[in-house]
C-alpha positions in Angstrom: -16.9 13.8 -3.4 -14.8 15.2 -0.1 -16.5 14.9 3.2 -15.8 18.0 4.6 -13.5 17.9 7.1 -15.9 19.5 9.9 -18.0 16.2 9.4 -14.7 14.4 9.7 -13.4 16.3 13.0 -17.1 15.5 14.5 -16.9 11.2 13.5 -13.6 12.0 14.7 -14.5 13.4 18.0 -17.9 11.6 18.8 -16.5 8.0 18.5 -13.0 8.5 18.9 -10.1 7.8 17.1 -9.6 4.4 17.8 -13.2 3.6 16.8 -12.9 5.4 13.4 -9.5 3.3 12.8 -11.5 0.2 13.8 -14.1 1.4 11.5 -12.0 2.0 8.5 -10.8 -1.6 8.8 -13.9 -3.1 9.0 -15.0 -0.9 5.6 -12.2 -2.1 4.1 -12.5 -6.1 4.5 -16.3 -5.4 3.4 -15.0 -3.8 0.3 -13.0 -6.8 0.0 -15.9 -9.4 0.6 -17.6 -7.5 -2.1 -15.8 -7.6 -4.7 -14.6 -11.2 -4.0 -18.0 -12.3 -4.5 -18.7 -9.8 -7.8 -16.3 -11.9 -8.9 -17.6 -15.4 -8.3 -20.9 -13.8 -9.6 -22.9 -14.7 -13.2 -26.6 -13.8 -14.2 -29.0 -11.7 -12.2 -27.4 -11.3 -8.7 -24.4 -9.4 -10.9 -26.2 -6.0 -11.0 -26.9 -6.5 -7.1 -23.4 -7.0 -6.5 -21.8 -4.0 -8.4 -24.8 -2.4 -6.2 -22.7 -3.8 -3.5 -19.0 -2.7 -4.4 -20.2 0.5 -5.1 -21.6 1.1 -1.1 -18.7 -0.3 -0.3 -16.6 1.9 -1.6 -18.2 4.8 -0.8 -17.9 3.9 2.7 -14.3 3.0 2.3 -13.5 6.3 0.8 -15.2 7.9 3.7 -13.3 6.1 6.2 -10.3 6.6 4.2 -10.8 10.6 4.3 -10.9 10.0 8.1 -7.9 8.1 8.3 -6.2 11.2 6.0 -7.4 13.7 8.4 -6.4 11.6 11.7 -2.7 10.7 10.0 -1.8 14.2 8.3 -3.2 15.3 5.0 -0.5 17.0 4.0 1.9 14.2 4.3 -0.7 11.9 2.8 -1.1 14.3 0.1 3.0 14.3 -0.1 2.8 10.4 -0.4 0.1 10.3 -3.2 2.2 13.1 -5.0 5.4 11.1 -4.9 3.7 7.8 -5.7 1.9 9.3 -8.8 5.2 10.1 -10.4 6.3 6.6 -9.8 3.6 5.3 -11.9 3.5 8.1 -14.3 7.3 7.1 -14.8 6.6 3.3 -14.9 3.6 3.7 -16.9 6.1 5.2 -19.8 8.6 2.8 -19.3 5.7 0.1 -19.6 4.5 1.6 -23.3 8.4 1.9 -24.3 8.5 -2.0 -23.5 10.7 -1.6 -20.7 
C-alpha cells in the first residue's frame, strides 16, 4: 500500500523534515534488530517475531515513502527504474551461468 502523499506532506510538515529523516533511521535499525533476532529464534517466540519484522517493515516502508517524497520521487523512481534493469540483466546472466 502507498501512503498518500497528503498524509506524507502533513508528517512532513508537522514534525519537520529533519525529524522524519531521524525517524526513518530509527525505523530502519529496528527493522534490523528484528530480523537479527528472527534469526537467532527457534520454537514458540518464532511466530512473535515474524509478528515483529512484519511491523517493522511496514513502518520502514512508511518512512521510506517519506524519504521518497522529501528526496524527489521522480528521481527515486528514475533510480529504481535503472536499477531494475541491472538486475533483470544480471539475473539472466546468472541463469546462463555467467
Amino acid at each position: 500500500m502507498i501512503v498518500k502523499k497528503g498524509i506524507l506532506r502533513a508528517c512532513i510538515d508537522a514534525w519537520g523534515p529533519v525529524a522524519q529523516v531521524d525517524m526513518a533511521i530509527e525505523e530502519m535499525a529496528e527493522l534490523t534488530k528484528a530480523l537479527i533476532k528472527m534469526r537467532r529464534t527457534r520454537g514458540g517466540t518464532r511466530v512473535q517475531r515474524r509478528e515483529d519484522v512484519r511491523e517493522e517493515i511496514a513502518d520502514v516502508l512508511m518512512t521510506v515513502q517519506q524519504m521518497r517524497y522529501l528526496y524527489g520521487a521522480k528521481e527515486v523512481d528514475a533510480y529504481i527504474e535503472m536499477k531494475t534493469k541491472r538486475l533483470i540483466k544480471r539475473l539472466a546472466e546468472s541463469e546462463n551461468g555467467n
